[in-house]
C-alpha positions in Angstrom: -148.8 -67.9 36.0 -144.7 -68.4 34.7 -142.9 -70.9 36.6 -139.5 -68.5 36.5 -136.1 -69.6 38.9 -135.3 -66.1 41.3 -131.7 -65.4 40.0 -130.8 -63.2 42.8 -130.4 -65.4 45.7 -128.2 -67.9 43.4 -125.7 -65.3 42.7 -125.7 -63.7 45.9 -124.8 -67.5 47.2 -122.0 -67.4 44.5 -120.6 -64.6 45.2 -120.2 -65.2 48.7 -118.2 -68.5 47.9 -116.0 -66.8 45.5 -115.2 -64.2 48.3 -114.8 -67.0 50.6 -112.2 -68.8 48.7 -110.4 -66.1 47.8 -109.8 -64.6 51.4 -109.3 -68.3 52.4 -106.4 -69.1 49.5 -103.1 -68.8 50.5 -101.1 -65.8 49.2 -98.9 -66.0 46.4 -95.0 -66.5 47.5 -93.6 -63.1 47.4 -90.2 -64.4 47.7 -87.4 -62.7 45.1 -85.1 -64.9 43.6 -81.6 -64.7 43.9 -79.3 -62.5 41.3 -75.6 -62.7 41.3 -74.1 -59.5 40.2 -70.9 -59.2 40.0 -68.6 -56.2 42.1 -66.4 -55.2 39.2 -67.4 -55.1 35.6 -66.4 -57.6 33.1 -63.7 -56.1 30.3 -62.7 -58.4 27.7 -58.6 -57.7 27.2 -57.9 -57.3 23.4 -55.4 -61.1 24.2 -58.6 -62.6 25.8 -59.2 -65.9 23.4 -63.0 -66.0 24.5 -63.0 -62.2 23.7 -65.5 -62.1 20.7 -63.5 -60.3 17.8 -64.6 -56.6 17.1 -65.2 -54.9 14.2 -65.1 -50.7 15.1 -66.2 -48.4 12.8 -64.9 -44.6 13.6 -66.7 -41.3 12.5 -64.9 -40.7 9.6 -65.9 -44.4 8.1 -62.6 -46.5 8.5 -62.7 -50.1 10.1 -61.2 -52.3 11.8 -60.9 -55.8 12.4 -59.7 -56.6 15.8 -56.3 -54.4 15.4 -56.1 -54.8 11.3 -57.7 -51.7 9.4 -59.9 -52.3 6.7 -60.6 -51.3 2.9 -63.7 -49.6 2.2 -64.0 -52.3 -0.8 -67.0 -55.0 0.1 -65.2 -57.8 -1.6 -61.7 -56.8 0.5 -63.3 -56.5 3.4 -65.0 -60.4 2.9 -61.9 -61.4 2.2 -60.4 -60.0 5.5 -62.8 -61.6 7.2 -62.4 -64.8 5.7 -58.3 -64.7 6.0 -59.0 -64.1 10.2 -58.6 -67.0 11.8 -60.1 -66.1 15.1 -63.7 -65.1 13.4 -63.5 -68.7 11.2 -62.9 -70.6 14.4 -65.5 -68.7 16.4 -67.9 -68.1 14.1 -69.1 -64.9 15.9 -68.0 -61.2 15.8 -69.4 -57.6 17.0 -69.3 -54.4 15.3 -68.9 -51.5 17.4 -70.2 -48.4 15.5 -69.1 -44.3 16.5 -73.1 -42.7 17.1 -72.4 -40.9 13.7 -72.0 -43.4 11.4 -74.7 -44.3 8.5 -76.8 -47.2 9.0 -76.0 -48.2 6.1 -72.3 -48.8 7.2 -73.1 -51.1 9.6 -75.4 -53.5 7.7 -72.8 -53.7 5.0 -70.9 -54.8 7.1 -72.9 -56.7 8.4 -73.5 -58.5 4.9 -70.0 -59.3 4.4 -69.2 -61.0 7.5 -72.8 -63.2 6.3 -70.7 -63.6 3.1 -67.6 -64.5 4.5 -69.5 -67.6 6.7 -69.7 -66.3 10.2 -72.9 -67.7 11.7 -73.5 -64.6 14.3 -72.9 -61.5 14.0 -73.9 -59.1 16.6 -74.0 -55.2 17.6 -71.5 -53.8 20.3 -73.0 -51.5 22.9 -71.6 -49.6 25.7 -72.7 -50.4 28.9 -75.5 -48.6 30.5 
């Protein structure tokens, strides 16, 4: 004759408690924060001095820096970069890319704003 413990009523006991505490448990708060959005959206003006500067690249390859076109050289266009006052002081700028222009473009670009010291260097979107 084996000794054995009946599970069943255990876990029937169990699983009445566990139904028990959750119908007795208060809901979660189903409160939604607050978001401010704003009426009008925000356009930087090209005098803004918190504007970040903006490198634009058109279809055809040419750039520009803020209002100053570029070279297609690398080493001219890290020395444009590095002759702009506004990207030293800031250390930031944004390249804004037409949809048909190489990748490639862009992360050159990209590299010579790294070599010319700015700490951030972001992509320019359009807004959704």
């Amino acid at each position: 004759m084996s000794a054995d413990i009946n599970m069943t009523p255990m876990i029937d006991v169990l699983l009445c408690l566990l139904i028990i505490f959750l119908v007795a448990s208060p809901p979660p708060p189903s409160e939604q924060q607050p978001v401010a959005i704003p009426d009008d959206p925000i356009t930087e003006q090209p005098d803004d001095p918190q504007a970040t500067l903006l490198i634009t690249v058109e279809d055809d390859g040419s750039a520009r820096l803020g209002e100053t076109k570029l070279s297609t050289s690398h080493a001219e266009i890290v020395e444009a970069i590095r002759a702009n006052k506004k990207a030293q002081a800031d250390g930031r700028l944004a390249i804004r890319a037409a949809p048909k222009v190489p990748y490639g473009t862009v992360i050159a670009l990209m590299s010579a704003a790294r070599e010319a010291g700015i700490a951030s260097v972001g992509l320019a979107s359009e807004r959704l």
